[in-house]
N, C-alpha and C positions, 0 to 999 in steps of 0.2 A: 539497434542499441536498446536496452535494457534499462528505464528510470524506475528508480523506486524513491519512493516520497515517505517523509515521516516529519511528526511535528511534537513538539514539545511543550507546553505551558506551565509559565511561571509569573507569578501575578498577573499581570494586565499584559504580558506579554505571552510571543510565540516563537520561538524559533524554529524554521522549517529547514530542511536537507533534503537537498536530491543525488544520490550517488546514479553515475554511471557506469553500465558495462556491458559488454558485447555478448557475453553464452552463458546461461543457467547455470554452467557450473565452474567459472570463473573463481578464483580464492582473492583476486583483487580487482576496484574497481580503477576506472581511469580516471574518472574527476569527479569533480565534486562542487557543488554549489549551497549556497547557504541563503536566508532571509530573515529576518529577525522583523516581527508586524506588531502591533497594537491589536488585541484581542477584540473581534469587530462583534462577534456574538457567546452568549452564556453558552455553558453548555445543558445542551436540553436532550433525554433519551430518544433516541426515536431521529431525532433529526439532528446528528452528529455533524453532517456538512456541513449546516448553517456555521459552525465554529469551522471548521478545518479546509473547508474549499475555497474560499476568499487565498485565504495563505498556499494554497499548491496552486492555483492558476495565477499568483502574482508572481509566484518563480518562476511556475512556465515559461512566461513570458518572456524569460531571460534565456531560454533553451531551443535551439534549433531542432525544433519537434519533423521527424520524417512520418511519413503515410505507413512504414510497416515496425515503427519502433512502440515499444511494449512500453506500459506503467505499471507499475506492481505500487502499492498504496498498504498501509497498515489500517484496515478495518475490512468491511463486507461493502461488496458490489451491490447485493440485495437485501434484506430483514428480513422478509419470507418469500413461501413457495408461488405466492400469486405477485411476486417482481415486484414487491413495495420498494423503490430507491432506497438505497444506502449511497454513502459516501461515491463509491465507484459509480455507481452509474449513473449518478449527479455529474461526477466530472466525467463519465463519457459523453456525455449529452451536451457538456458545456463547450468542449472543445471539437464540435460539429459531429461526434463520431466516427472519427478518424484513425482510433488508435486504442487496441484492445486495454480493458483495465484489469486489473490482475486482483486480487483482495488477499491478503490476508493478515488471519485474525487470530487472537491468542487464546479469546474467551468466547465460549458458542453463544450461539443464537437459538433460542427453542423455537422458533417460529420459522426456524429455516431447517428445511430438511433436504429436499430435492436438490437444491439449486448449491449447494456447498459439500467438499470434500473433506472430510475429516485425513489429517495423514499423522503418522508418525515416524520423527526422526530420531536417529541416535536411540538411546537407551529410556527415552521419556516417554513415561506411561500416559502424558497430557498430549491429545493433538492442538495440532494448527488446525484452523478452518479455510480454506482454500475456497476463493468464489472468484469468479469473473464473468466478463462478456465481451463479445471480438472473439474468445478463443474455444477451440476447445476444453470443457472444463477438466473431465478425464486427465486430457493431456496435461495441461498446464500443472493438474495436480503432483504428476507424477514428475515434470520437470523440479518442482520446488520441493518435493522430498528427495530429488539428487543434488539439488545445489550442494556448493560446498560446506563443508563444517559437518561436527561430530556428535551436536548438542540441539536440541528441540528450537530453536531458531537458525536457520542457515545463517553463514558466517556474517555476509556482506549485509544483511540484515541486522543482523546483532551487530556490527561493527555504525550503522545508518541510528541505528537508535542511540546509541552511545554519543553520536556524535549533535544529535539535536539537545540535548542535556547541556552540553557545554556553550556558556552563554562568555561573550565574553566583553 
């Protein structure tokens, strides 16, 4: 299985989403879960988890995590080329390293070169930043420039953002 995480804020609050699905290039997903937290840290550059990991390992929690299921996350696995943590590899690390982390991101990193894949989808001149760890980077790049949809966010993505927006 296939979890991709994203989160939202909106005052002192967060509302976090986890969509599931089974193959890369899947055009629906099968479920869906949701969290809605109290915003535990500001946000600070540099150390984006301190905000946004508290909220994806509270959902976790609630998900029957298997040894070879994937997390795809909206930011970067690493910040630069000598492995400073980012987000992803905060939550690989959290969750024993168990389960490859997937990153992607909408807006580069200059201090990342090596370790992320710039791709492009659809007809947009702007890449995605592709990073991870568990997997092959190459590969996983190339899976997430097939997933489905037509437009510089794959669909089930764009449909995952959309859906932590809506508070209710």
């Amino acid at each position: 299985m296939i979890y991709a995480f994203d989160t939202h804020y909106r005052e002192n609050k967060a509302n976090t989403v986890c969509i599931g699905f089974e193959k890369w290039e899947d055009k629906t997903f099968l479920w869906s879960k949701s969290l809605r937290t109290d915003i535990k840290s500001d946000y600070i550059s540099g150390a984006f988890y301190k905000r946004e990991l508290p909220c994806i390992i509270e959902l976790l929690g609630q998900i029957d995590l298997k040894n070879d299921d994937i997390i795809i996350i909206d930011g970067f696995v690493f910040l630069d080329d000598q492995m400073k943590l980012g987000l992803g590899a905060h939550l690989y690390h959290e969750i024993g390293e168990t389960n490859p982390i997937v990153g992607v991101g909408k807006s580069n990193f200059a201090t990342l070169n090596k370790l992320k894949r710039p791709i492009l989808r659809g007809e947009s001149q702007n890449p995605l930043f592709i990073t991870a760890i568990g997997l092959d980077l190459d590969e996983v790049a190339n899976k997430v420039k097939n997933m489905f949809g037509e437009y510089r966010m794959p669909y089930l993505l764009s449909q995952l953002d959309q859906m932590t927006k809506k508070y209710e």
